[in-house]
MIBA-180629 format. One line per 8 residues: number of its first residue (from 0); for each residue x, y, z of C-alpha. Coordinates in nm, 2 decimals. Each point is the difference from the previous one (the first is absolute). Layout:
N
NUM> X Y Z  ...
END
This chain:
333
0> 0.00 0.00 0.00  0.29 0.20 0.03  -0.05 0.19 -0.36  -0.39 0.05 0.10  0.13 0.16 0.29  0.28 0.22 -0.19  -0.25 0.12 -0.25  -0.26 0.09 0.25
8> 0.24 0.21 0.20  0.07 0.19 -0.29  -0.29 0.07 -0.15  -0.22 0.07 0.30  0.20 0.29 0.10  0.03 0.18 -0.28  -0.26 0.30 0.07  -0.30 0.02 -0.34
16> -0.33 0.12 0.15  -0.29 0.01 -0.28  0.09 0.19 -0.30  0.39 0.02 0.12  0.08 -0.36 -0.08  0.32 0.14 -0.19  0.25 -0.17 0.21  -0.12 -0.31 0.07
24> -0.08 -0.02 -0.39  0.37 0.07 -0.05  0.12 -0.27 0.26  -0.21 -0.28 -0.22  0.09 0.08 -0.36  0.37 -0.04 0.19  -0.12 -0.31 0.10  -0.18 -0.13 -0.29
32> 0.23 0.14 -0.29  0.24 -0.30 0.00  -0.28 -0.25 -0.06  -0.30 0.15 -0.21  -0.06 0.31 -0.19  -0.22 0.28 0.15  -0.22 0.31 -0.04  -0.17 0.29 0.16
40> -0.32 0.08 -0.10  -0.16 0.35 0.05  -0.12 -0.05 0.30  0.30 -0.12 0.15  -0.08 -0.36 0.01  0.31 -0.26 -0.07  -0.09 -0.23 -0.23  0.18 -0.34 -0.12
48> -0.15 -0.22 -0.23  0.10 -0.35 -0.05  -0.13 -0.24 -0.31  -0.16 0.08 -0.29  -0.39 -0.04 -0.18  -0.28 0.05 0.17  -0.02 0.22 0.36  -0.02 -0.29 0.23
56> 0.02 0.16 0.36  0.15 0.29 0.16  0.10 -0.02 0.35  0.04 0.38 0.21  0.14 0.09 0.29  -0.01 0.33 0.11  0.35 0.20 0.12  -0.18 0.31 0.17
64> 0.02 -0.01 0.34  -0.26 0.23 0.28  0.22 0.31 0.14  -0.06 0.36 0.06  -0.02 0.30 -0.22  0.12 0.36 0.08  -0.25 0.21 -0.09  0.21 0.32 0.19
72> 0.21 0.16 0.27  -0.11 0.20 0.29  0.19 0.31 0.12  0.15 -0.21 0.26  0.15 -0.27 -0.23  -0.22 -0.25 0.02  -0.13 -0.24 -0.27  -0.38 -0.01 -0.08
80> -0.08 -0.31 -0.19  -0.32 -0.22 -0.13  0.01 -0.36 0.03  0.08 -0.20 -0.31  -0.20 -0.33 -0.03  -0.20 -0.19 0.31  0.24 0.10 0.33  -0.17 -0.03 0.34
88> 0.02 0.33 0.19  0.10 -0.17 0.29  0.32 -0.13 -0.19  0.13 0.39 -0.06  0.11 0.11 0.39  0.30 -0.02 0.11  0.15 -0.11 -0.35  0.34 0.07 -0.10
96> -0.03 0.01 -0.38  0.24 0.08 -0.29  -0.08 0.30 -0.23  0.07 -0.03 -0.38  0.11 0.26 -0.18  0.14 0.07 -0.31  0.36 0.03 0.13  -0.01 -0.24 0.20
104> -0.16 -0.11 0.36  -0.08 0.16 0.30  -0.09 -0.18 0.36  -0.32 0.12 0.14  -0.22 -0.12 0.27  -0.38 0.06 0.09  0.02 0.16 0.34  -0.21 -0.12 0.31
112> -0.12 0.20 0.34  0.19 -0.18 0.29  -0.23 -0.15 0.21  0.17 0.23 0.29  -0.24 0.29 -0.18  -0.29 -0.19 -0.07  -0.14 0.17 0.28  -0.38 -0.08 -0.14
120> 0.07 -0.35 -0.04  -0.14 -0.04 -0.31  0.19 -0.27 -0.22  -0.26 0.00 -0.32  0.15 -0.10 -0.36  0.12 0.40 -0.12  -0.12 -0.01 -0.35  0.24 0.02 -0.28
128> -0.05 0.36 -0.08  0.08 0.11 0.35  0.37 -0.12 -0.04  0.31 0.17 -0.11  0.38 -0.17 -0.09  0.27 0.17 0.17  0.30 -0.01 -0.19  0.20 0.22 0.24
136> -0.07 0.33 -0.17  -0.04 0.32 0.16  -0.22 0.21 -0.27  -0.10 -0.08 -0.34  0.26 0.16 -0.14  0.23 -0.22 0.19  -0.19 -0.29 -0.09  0.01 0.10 -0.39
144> 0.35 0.03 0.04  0.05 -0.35 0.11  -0.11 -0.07 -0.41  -0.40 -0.15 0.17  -0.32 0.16 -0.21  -0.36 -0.04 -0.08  -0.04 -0.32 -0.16  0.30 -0.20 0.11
152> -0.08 -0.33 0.22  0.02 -0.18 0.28  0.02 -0.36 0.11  0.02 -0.13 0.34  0.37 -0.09 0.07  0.06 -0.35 -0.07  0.14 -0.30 0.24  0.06 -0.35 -0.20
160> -0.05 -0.32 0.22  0.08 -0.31 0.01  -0.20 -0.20 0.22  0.12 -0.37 0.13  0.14 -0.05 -0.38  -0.38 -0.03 -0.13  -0.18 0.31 0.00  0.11 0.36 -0.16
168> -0.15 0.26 0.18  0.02 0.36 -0.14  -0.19 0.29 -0.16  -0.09 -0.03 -0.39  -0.06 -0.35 -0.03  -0.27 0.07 -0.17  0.06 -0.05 -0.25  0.40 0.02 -0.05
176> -0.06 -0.38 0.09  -0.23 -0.05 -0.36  0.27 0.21 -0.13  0.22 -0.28 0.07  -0.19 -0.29 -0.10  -0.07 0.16 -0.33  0.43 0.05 -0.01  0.05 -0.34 0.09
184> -0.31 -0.14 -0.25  0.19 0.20 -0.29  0.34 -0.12 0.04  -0.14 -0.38 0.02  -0.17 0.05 -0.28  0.15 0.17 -0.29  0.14 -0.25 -0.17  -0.28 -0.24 -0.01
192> -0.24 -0.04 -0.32  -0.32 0.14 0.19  -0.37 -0.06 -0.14  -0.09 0.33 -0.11  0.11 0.34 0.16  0.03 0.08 0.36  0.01 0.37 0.10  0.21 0.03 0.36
200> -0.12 0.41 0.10  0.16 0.17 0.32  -0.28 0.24 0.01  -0.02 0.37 0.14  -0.26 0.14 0.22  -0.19 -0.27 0.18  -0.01 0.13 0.25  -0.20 0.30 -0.08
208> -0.22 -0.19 -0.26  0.12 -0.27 -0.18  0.13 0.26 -0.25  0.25 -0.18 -0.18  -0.22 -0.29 -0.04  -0.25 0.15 -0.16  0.27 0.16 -0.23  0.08 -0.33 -0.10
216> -0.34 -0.16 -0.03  -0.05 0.29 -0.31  0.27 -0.17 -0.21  0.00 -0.34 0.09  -0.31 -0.27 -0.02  0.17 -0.31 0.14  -0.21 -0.33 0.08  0.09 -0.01 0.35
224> 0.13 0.27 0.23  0.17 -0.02 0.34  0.10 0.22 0.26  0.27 -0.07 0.28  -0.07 0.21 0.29  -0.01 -0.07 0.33  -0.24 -0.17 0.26  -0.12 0.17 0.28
232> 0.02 -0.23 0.32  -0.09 -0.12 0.18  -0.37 -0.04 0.15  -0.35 -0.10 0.04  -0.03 0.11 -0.39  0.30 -0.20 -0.10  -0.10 -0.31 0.13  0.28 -0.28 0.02
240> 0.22 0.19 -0.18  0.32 0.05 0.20  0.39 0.10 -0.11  0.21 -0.28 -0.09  -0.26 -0.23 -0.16  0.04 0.10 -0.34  -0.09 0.25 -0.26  -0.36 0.13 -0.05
248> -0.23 -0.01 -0.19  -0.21 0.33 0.08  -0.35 -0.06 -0.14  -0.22 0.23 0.13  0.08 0.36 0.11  -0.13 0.33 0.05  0.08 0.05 -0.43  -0.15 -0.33 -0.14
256> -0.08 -0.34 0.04  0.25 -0.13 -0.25  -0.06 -0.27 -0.24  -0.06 -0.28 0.17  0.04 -0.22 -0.31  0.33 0.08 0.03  0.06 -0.04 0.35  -0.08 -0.32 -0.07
264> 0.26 -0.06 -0.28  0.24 0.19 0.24  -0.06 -0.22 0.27  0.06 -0.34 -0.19  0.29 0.12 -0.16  0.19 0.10 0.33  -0.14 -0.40 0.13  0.15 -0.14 -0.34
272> 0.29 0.18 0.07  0.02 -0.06 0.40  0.01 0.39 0.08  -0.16 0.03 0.35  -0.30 0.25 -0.10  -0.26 0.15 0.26  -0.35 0.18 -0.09  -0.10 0.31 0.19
280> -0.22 0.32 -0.05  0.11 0.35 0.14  -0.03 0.35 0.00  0.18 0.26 -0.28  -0.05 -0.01 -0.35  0.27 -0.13 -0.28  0.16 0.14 -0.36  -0.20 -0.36 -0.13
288> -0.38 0.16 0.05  0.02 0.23 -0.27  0.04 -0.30 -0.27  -0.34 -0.12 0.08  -0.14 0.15 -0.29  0.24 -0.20 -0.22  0.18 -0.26 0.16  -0.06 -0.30 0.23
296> 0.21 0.13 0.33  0.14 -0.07 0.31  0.22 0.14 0.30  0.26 -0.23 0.14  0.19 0.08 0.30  0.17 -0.06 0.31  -0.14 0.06 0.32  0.14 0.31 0.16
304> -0.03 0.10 0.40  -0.04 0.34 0.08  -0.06 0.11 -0.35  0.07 0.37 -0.07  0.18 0.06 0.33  0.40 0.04 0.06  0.00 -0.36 0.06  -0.17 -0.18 -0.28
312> 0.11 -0.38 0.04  0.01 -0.28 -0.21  0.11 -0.39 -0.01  0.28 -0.03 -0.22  -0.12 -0.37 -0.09  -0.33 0.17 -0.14  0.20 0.17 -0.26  0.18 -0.24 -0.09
320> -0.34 -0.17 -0.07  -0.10 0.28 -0.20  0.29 0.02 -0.24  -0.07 -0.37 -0.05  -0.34 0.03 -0.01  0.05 0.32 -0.29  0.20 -0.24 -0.20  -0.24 -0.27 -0.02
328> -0.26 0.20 -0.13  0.20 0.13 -0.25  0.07 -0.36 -0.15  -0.36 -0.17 0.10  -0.24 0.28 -0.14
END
């Protein structure tokens, strides 16, 4: 698992919140350049496609991740912002997050009231728009100085784990993990003869939309289409779905209730194949929902604990069953 783990590290903390996936878009055409050829659409989608003939499947992951927007600076330095994507207020306080700015990065953290001046005791959830990022500035002009402006962007700082050699714990799993099963799908597969053509998309702007997606869906018509995003878990919703038990198949969420024709085919190609598989619904919404009008589709995933927090967590097994699982379709559709 050691090159899982490598290429996680790497790719997770790379900073791309929606529509500033530059970077991280950067770090996988270094990546996939040796193996396949490549291109950008207008969008900002990456795009490889392997075979040839008819559009077969595409599979997406997205490469967005949530974050925070400056939207200005206040006379005494401080950074206004609007969320980016689904973050839980309650995540923000007490934050220490990095700022990105065109020259560079700045360190920045989301101040809280010591509990020593909580003299009302009151310890409700400060909403988002409440909060400020101090990044050590005196005045705007100081601030502006330091080279941060209106529409640069923040992310919370990022800690990569390693948990009893198993589990990777850090922010941006989702869905730098599909990021990396799509890599690894790639480099296993371009020099196979392949059924038809199979579309691999790191899309843009999930998070805020399933923007890139729906780019995509206007200039391809595959038969089947597949997102790899992440599943939330894990609870009463999830039923027996638990880390380490395999991918997912995700067949119903809060976007679709995917084809279950070919969650079916899915499901006896990963038992042909011997790929420990599980079946779970969840919250969220994924890139695959806007093929419905033209595709059979389908998320797969692995579970994720903690989703969309600074310690997303996943089973390192699972994406190994993923990959696998990827592959198989590929051949078996």
């Amino acid at each position: 698992m050691e090159h899982l783990i490598k290429e996680l590290r790497e790719i997770t903390q790379i900073p791309g919140i929606s529509g500033y996936e530059e970077k991280v878009r950067e770090k996988l055409i270094e990546w996939i350049e040796p193996f396949a050829d490549y291109k950008v659409d207008r969008i900002g989608n990456l795009i490889v496609e392997l075979g040839e003939g008819r559009e077969k499947a595409v599979f997406m992951a997205h490469i967005d991740e949530i974050g925070l927007l400056i939207t200005g600076i206040t006379n005494n330095g401080k950074l206004k912002f609007r969320k980016i994507g689904g973050i839980d207020d309650r995540l923000l306080i007490g934050r220490h997050v990095d700022v990105i700015t065109e020259n560079g990065k700045l360190d920045g953290v989301i101040g809280a009231t010591p509990v020593h001046l909580n003299l009302e005791r009151k310890f409700d959830t400060i909403p988002w728009h409440a909060l400020e990022i101090d990044i050590g500035a005196g005045s705007k002009e100081e601030a502006l100085s330091l080279g941060v402006k209106p529409l640069d962007y923040a992310v919370f700082k990022k800690h990569f784990a390693v948990l009893n050699k198993r589990y990777v714990a850090t922010r941006s799993l989702d869905d730098r993990f599909g990021a990396v099963a799509l890599f690894e799908a790639i480099k296993d597969l371009v020099d196979h003869d392949l059924n038809g053509k199979f579309i691999f998309a790191f899309t843009v702007q999930e998070e805020i939309g399933l923007k890139g997606a729906k780019f995509l869906a206007e200039h391809y018509s595959p038969e089947f289409a597949f997102a790899i995003d992440s599943f939330a878990c894990c609870s009463f919703l999830t039923g027996d779905v638990k880390l380490g038990s395999g991918a997912v198949v995700r067949a119903v969420d809060n976007s679709a209730v995917y084809t279950r024709k070919l969650a079916k085919r899915v499901i006896e190609i990963a038992e042909k194949n011997g790929i420990p598989l599980q079946i779970g619904v969840t919250g969220g919404g994924t890139d695959a929902s806007v093929f419905q009008h033209k595709s059979e589709v389908l998320a797969l995933s692995v579970s994720i604990k903690y989703l969309h927090s600074e310690v997303e967590m996943l089973h390192l097994n699972d994406l190994d069953a993923l990959i696998k699982l990827i592959e198989a379709i590929v051949f078996e559709l």
